[in-house]
C-alpha positions as CSV (number, residue, x, y, z in Angstrom):
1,X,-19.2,-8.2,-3.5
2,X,-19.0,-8.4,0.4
3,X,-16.3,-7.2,1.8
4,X,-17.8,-5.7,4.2
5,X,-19.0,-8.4,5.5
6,X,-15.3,-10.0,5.3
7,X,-14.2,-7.1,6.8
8,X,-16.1,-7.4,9.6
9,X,-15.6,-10.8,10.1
10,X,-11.4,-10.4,10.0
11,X,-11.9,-7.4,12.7
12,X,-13.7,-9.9,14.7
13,X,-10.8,-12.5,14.4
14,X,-8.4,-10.4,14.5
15,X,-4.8,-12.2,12.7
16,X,-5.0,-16.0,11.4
17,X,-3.2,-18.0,8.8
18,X,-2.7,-17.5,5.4
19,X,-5.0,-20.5,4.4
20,X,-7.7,-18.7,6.4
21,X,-7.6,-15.6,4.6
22,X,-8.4,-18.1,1.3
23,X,-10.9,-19.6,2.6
24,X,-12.7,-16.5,3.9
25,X,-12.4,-15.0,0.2
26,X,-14.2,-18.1,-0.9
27,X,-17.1,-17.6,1.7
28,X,-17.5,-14.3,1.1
29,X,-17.5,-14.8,-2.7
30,X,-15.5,-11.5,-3.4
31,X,-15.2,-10.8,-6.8
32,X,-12.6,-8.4,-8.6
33,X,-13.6,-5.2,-9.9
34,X,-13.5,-5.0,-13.6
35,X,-12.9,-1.3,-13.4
36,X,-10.0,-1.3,-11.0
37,X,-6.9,-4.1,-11.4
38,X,-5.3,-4.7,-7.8
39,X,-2.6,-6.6,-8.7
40,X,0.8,-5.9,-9.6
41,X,1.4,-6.2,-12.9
42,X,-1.0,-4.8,-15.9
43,X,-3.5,-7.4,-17.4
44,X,-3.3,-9.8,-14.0
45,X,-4.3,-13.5,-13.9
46,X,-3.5,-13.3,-10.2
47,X,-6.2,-15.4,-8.0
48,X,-8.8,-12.8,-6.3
49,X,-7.3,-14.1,-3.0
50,X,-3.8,-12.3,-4.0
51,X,-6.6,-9.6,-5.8
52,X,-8.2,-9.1,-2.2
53,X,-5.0,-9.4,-0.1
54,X,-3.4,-6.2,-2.4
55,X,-6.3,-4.6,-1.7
56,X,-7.2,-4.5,2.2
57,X,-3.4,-3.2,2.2
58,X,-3.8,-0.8,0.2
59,X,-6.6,0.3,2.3
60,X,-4.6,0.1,5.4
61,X,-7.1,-2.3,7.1
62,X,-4.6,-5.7,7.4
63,X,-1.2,-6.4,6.9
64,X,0.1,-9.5,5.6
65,X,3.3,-11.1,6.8
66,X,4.3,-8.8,9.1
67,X,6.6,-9.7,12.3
68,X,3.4,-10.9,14.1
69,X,1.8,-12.8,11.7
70,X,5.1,-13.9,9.7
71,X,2.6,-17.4,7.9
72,X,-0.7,-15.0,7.6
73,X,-2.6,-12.1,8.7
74,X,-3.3,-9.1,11.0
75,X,-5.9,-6.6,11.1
76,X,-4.6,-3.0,11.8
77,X,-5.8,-1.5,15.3
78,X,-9.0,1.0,14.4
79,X,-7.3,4.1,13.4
80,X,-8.2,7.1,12.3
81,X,-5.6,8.5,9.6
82,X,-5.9,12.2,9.0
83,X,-5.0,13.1,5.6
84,X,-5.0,17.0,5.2
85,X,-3.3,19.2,6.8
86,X,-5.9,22.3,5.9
87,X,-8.9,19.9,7.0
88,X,-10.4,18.1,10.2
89,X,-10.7,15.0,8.1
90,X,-9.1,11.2,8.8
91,X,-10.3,7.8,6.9
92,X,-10.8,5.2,9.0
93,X,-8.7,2.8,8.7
94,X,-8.4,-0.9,10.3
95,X,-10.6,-3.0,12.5
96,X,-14.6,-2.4,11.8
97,X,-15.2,-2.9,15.3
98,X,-19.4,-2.5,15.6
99,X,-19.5,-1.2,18.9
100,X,-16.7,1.8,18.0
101,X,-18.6,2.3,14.6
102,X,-21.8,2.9,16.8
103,X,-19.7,4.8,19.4
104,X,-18.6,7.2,16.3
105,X,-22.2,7.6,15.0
106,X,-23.8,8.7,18.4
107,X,-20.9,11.3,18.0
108,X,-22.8,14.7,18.1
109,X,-19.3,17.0,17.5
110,X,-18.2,14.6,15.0
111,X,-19.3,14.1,10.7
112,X,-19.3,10.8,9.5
113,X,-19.7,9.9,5.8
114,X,-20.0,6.7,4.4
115,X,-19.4,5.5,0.7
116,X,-19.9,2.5,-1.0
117,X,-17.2,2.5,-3.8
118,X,-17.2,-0.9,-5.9
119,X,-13.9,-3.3,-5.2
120,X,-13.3,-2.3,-1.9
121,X,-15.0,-1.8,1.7
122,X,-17.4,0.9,2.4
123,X,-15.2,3.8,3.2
124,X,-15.7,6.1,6.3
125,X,-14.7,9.8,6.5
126,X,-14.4,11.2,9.9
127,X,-14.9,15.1,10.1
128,X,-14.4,17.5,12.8
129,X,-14.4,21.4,13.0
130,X,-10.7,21.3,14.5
131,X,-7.7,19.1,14.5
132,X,-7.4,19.1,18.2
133,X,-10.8,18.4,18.6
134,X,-11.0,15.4,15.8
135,X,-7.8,13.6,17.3
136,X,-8.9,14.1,21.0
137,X,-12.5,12.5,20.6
138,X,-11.6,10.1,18.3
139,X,-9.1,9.2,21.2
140,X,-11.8,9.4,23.6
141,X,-13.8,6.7,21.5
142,X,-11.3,4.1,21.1
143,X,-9.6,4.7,18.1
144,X,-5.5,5.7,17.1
145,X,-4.7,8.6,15.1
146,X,-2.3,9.0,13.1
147,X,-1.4,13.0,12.0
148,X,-0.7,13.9,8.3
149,X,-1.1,10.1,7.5
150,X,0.4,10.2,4.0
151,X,3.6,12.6,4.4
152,X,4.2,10.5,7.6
153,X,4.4,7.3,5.9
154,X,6.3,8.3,2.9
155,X,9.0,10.4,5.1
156,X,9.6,6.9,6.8
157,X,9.8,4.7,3.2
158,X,13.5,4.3,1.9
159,X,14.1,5.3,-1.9
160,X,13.7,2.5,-4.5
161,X,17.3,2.5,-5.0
162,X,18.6,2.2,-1.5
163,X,20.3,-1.3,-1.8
164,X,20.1,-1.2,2.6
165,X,16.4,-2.5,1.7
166,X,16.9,-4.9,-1.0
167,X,17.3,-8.6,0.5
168,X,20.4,-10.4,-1.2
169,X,19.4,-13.8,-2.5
170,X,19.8,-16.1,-5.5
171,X,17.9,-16.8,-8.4
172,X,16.0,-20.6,-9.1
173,X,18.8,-23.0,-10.6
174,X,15.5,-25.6,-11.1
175,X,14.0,-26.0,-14.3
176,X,10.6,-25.3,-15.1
177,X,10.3,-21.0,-14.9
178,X,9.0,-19.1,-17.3
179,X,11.7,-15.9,-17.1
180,X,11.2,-12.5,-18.1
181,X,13.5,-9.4,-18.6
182,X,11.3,-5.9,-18.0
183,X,12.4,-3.8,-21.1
184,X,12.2,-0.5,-20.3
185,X,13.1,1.5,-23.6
186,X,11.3,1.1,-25.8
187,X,8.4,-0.3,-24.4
188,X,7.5,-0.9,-20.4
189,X,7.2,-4.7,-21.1
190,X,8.1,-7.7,-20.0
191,X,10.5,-9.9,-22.9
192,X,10.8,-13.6,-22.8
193,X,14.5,-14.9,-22.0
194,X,16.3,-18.1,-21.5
195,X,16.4,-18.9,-18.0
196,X,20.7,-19.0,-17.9
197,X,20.6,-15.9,-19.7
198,X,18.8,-14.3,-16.6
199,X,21.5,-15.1,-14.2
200,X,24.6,-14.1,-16.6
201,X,22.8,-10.7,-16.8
202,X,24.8,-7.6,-15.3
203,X,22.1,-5.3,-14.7
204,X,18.2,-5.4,-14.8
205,X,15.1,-6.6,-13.5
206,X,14.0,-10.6,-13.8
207,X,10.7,-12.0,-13.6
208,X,10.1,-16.0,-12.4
209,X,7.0,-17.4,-12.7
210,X,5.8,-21.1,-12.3
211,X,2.0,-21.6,-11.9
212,X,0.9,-18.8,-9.4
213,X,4.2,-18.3,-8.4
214,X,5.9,-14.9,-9.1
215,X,9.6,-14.1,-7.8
216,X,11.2,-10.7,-9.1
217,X,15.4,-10.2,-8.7
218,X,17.1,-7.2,-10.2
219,X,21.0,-7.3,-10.8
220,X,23.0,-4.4,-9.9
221,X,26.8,-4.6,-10.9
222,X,27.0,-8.9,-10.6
223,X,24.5,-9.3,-7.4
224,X,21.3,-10.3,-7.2
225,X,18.7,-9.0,-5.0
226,X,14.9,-9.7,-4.2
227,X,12.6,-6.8,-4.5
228,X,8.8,-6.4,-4.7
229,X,8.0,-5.6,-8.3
230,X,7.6,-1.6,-8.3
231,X,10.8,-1.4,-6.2
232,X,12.5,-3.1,-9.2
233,X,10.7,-1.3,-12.0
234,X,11.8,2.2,-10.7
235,X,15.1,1.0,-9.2
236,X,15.9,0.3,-13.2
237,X,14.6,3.0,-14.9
238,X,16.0,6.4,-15.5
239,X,13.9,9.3,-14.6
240,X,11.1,9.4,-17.5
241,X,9.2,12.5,-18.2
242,X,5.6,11.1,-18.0
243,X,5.8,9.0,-15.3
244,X,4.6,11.0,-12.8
245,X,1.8,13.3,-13.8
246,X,0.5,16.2,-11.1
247,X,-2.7,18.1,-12.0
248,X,-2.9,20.9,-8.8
249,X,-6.0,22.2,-10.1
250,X,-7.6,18.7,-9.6
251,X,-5.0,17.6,-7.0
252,X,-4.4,14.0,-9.2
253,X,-1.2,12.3,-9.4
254,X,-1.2,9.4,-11.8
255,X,0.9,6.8,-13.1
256,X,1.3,4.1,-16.0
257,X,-1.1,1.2,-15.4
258,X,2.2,-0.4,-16.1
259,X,4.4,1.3,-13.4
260,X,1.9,1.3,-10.1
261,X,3.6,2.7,-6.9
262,X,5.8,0.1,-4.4
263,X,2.8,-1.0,-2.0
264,X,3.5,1.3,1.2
265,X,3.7,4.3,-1.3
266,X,0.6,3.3,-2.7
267,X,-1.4,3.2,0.5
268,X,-0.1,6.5,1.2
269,X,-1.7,8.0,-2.0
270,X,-4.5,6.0,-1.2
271,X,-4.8,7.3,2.2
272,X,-5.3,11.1,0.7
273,X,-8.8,10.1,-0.2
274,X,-9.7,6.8,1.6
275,X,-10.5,5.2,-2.4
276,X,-8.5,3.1,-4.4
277,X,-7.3,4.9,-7.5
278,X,-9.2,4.9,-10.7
279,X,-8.4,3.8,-13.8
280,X,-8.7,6.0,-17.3
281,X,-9.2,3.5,-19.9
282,X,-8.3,6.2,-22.8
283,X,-4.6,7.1,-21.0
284,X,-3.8,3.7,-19.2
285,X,-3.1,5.4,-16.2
286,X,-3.8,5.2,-12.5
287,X,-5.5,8.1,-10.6
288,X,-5.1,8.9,-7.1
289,X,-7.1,12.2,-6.1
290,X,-7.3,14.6,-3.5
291,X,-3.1,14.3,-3.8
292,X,-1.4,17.5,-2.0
293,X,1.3,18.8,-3.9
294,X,3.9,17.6,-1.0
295,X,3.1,14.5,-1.3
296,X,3.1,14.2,-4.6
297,X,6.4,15.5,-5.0
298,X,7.4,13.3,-2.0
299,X,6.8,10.5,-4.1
300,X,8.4,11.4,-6.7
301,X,11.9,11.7,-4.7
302,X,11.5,8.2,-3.6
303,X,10.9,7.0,-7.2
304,X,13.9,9.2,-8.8
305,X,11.2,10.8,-11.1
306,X,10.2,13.9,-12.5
307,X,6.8,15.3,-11.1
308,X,5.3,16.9,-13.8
């Protein structure tokens, strides 16, 4: 696994095409983690470049297809991303940058742990005995800061169900797709359909898939709309009582393997402890740790679901 080394070598670069980013995965000969599935849907046979491109965003270290690199890839400015409000802690986030990392080091009034954490990069804790101090010598050194990282982003995500954020489009009239209702009750699953049936549907959430090519629409009342996958999943669904599962004495929130958070919500959760979640092979469910309670129930407003 080295994508460290990747990392370091994408900070160095700085944004390039999409055909880039494959070929870099191939160099570095990243591997997926058995223990931790980065994709989208459960029991993936996405290719470990769409495997490694879920998780650097995850991570908040690049963004794909954003408004500067609309064909490819952009690595986030160096940024330290406090998560805790009670704590002088941020994850760094972004650009490994050598000459910051060894500014950051030499750092006598600043903590620094790193952890090696398998299917991801090393992550980097940065710790200070104040707030004010932490976010003005992380300044000093080079870095952005970005306060209460977590409840920040989510306050600026729009609810699954705002249609303002779904793109109107059409579904494929070719032949050739493999199409797929998500069933919902009584099973989270995805259910084989005739491809015409897909586009007489009312209501619902449609799967296309031809080779590695995945395209998700969900009809609402006639119209059809593009949506990532966990916008579509939740924008469906009713409120379910065990979706959402908060344990405050361990601060966890997880969900289904089956239901995974949209991506921005994701890295959110993800930025509360700088890891990807976990996977508990007994419950089939994704763990996020080190979850405040306000962002957990955040989260749960976005998704129209019971925190429980």
């Amino acid at each position: 696994m080295s994508f460290d080394r990747m990392l370091l070598w994408l900070s160095a670069k700085g944004q390039g095409s999409w055909s880039q980013f494959r070929g870099a995965v191939e160099a570095f000969d990243l591997e997926p983690d058995v223990e931790d599935s980065s994709s989208t849907d459960t029991g993936s046979d996405l290719p470990i470049y769409q495997e490694a491109r879920f998780t650097l965003q995850r991570l908040g270290h690049v963004e794909f297809y954003a408004a500067e690199s609309e064909n490819g890839w952009k690595v986030v400015p160096p940024t330290v991303a406090i998560h805790e409000p009670a704590r002088a802690e941020g994850v760094l986030c972004g650009a490994r940058l050598p000459v910051l990392l060894d500014r950051l080091a030499a750092a006598s009034d600043l903590g620094m742990e790193r952890s090696k954490i398998a299917g991801m990069p090393e992550r980097i804790l940065v710790r200070s005995a104040s707030h004010e101090q932490l976010v003005a010598r992380a300044r000093e050194l080079g870095f952005l800061v970005q306060r209460d990282a977590p409840a920040s982003l989510l306050s600026a995500l729009p609810s699954v169900r705002d249609r303002n954020s779904w793109h109107t489009s059409n579904m494929p009239e070719t032949l050739g797709w493999f199409v797929h209702r998500f069933s919902i009750y009584p099973e989270l699953q995805w259910i084989a359909l005739p491809q015409a049936d897909a586009r007489r549907g009312s209501s619902g959430l449609f799967r296309f898939v031809a080779k590695h090519q995945r395209f998700y629409y969900v009809r609402w009342r006639g119209r059809t709309f593009s949506v990532p996958v966990q916008v579509g999943k939740y924008a469906v669904m009713r409120r379910r009582r065990d979706t959402l599962r908060y344990d405050s004495a361990r601060r966890a929130l997880s969900f289904p393997v089956s239901l995974r958070p949209p991506l921005l919500m994701e890295r959110a959760l993800v930025l509360c402890s700088g890891a990807l979640p976990r996977i508990d092979a007994a419950t089939r469910r994704l763990e996020y740790s080190r979850v405040d309670e306000n962002v957990a129930l955040l989260a749960g407003q976005l998704l129209h679901q019971e925190v429980r």
